[in-house]
N, C-alpha and C positions, 0 to 999 in steps of 0.2 A: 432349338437343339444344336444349330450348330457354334451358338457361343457357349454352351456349355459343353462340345467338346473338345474348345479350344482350350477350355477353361481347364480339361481333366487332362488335355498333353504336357501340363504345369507341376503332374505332380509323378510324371515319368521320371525316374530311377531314384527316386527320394520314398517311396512311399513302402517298398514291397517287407511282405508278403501280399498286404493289399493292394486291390486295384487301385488305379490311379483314375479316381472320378470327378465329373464335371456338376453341378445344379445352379439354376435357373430359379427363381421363382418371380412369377408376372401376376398384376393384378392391375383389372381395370385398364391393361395394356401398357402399363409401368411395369421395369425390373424393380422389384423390391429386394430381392437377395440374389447371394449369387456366393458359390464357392467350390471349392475345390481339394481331394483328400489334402490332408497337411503333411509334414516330413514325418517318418517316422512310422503312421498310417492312421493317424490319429489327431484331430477331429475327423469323423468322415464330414463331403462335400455337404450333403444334404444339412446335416447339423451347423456348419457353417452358414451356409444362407438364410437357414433360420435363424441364427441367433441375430444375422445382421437384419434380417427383417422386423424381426420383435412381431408387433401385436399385426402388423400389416401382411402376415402370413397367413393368418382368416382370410378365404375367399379364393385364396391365388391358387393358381398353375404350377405346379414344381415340373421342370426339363430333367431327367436326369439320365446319365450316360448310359447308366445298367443300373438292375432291377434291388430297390432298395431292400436293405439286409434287413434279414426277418429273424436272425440268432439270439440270442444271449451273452454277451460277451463282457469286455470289461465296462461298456456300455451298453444303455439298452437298444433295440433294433430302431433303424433309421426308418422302416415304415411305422413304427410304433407313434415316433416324433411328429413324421408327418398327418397323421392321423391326429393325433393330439392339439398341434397348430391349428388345426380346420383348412385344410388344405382342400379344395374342392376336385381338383382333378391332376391326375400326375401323369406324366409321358415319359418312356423309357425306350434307349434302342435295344438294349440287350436284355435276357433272362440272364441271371447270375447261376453258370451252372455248378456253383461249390454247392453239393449236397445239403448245406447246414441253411439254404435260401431256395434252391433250384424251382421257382414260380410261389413260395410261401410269402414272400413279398406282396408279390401282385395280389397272392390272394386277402392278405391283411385289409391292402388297401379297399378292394372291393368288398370286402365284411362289411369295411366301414361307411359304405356306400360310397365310396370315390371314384370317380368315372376314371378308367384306366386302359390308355393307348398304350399300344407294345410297337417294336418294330421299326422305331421311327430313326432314320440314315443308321441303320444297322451293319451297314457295308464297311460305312468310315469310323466306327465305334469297334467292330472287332479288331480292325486295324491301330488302332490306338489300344488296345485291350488285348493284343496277339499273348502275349505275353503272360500274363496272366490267365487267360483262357487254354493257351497251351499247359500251364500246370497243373493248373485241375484237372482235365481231360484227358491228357497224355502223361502227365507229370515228369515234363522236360521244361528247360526256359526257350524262350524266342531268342533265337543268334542271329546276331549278326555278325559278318566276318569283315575285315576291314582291310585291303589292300593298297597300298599305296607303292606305285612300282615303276619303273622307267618306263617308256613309251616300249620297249622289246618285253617285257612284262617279269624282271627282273628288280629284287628287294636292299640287293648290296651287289659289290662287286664281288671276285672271287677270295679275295681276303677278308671278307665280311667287313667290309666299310658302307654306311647307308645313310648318314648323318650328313648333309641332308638332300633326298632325293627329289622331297615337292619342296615347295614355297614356304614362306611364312605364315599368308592369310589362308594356304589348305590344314597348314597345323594346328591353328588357331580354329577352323572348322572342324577339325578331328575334334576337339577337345568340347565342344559345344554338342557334340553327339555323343563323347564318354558320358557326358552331367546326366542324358537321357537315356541313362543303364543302369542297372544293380549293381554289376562289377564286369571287370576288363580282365578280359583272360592271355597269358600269352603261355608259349610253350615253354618246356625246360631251357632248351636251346637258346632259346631268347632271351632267356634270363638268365643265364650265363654268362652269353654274351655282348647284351649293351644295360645288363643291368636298370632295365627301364622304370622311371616312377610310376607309371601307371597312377595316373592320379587326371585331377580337371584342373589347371592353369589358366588365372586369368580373366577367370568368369566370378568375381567377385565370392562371396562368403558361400560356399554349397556345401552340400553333406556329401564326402567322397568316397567315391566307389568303393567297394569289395576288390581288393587284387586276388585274382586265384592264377597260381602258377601251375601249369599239368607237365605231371614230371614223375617217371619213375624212380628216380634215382632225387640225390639230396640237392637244393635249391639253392645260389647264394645268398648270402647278409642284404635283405635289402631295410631299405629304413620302419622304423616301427610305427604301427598305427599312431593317429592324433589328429590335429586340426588339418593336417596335409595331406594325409596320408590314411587310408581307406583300412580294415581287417587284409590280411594275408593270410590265403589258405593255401595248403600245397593240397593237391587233390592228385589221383594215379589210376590207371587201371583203362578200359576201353571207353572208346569215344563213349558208345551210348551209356554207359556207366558212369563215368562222369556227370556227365549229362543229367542222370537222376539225380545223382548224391548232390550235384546242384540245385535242382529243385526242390530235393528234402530239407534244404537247410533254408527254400524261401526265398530265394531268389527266381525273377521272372525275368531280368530281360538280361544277358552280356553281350557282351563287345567282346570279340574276340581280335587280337592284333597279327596273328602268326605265333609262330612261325611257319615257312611252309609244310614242314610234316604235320602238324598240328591242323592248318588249314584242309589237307589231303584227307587226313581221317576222316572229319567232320563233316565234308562232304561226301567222302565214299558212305557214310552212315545215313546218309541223307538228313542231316540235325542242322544247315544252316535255310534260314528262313531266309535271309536279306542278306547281300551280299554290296557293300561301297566302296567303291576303286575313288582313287587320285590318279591318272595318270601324269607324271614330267614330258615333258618335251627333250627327254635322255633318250640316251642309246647306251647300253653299258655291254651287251652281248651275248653270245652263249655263252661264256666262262662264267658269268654273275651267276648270282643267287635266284633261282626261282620263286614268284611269288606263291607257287602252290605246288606240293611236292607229288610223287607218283599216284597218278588215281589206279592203275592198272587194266585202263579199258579196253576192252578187245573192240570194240563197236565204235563209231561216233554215237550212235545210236542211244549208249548206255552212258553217254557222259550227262554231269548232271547240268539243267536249264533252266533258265532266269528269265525275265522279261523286265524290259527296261524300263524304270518308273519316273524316272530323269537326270536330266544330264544339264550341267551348267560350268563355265569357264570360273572358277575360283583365280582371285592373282593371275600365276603364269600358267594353275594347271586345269586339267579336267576334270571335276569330279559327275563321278554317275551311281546312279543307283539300282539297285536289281532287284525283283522278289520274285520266292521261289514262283515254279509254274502250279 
């Protein structure tokens, strides 16, 4: 199980509306398959390892992230497949709770008489699955909010200069965590004024992002969809509303970059999951730019809290990671 959910963090921010899943399949104690959803969300995993197995998928074990689709769709259901293969026994950490599966999987399998283990690293599977399991459930996506700010925890200075505050090899790490999102959010403000690409640099041929700009008012010219350059949506209206009309159109995971009122909302609404700081080894001041704008807390008490998931020296700067409590 757990290289099949190495296998299903592969197909993070290329895959959605669908999960992004991992399979395994063993026989005789050999992998004979092995795959993972494709772009787009289509082969699912399980279908992939089968097809690389062929006739040596009689007998075997399928590992699978979460609980194989049991729907109707443009293909037909992956516990259908595995049933068909001669698949002996199947292990899964998640039930799929989309309505259209929610345990009809499992029970497929066991019709078929397939011995069928649930539950297995189910801790490390939602976490790779947040995303997805938040839209069905909740029908919001999984944010993350991304900070990158001087050591005084400042985003520009007072004339809005920010370009650039970490390193090379931190920015070069931002962008290797854009490729592992739907789409990159920034505020009006922000896009105003640095005009951002919001896009993945550098990491060779990907499918890029969703840019969505949140903005009451009108957005500027940025460049148009294509090989570079992801859809652009302008989206308006209250954090948690957003937040839906995002997950209505299918999207599971963003990156959010700022700006700080943007930041602000999103957390007074409680809708960031994960939050990733850069800090520089700067000092810029009080007159800079805040990396996160008024919460209005009356309490320490009511401020929102994170727990540290780790921290490592990138280049010259820090980066850490946080998920919610």
């Amino acid at each position: 199980m757990a290289h099949a959910l190495r296998l299903a963090e592969r197909g993070l921010g290329n895959v959605w509306p669908n999960p992004a899943v991992g399979c395994i399949l063993v026989n005789k104690g050999r992998v004979v398959g092995r795959g993972w959803t494709q772009p787009g969300g289509r082969p699912h995993a399980e279908i992939v390892a089968l097809s690389q197995a062929g006739s040596r998928a009689r007998g075997a074990a399928a590992y699978v992230t979460l609980e194989p689709c049991a729907h109707h769709g443009r293909t037909a259901p992956c516990a259908e497949a595995l049933v068909r293969a001669g698949i002996t026994r199947v292990v899964t950490a998640l039930t799929d709770p989309d309505p259209r599966v929610a345990g009809r999987g499992h029970a497929i399998l066991r019709d078929a008489g397939i011995e069928v283990t649930e539950s297995v690293r189910a801790t490390e599977a939602r976490m790779i699955q947040a995303g997805f399991l938040l839209r069905i459930t909740e029908g919001r996506p999984f944010l993350t909010l991304k900070l990158a700010a001087s050591f005084d925890g400042r985003i520009a200075t007072a004339d809005g200069e920010s370009q650039w505050i970490t390193g090379a090899e931190a920015r070069r790490h931002v962008h290797g965590l854009r490729m592992k999102h739907d789409a990159i959010m920034v505020g009006g403000a922000t896009a105003r004024a640095d005009r951002p690409s919001l896009n993945v640099r550098g990491m060779g041929a990907v499918q890029q992002p969703v840019r969505i700009i949140a903005s009451a008012t009108e957005i500027p010219d940025l460049p148009r969809e294509g090989p570079n350059f992801g859809p652009l949506w302008h989206i308006s209206g209250t954090a948690d509303e957003m937040m839906k009309d995002i997950a209505g159109r299918g999207i599971t995971r963003v990156f959010c970059e700022g700006g700080g009122q943007l930041a602000a909302s999103l957390l007074r609404g409680g809708l960031v999951d994960q939050i990733v700081g850069y800090t520089a080894g700067l000092a810029i001041g009080a007159e800079g730019l805040p990396a996160i704008g008024a919460l209005e807390l009356m309490r320490l008490a009511d401020g929102p809290r994170f727990q540290l998931v780790e921290s490592r020296r990138i280049g010259g700067d820090l980066f850490h990671r946080w998920r919610r409590d």
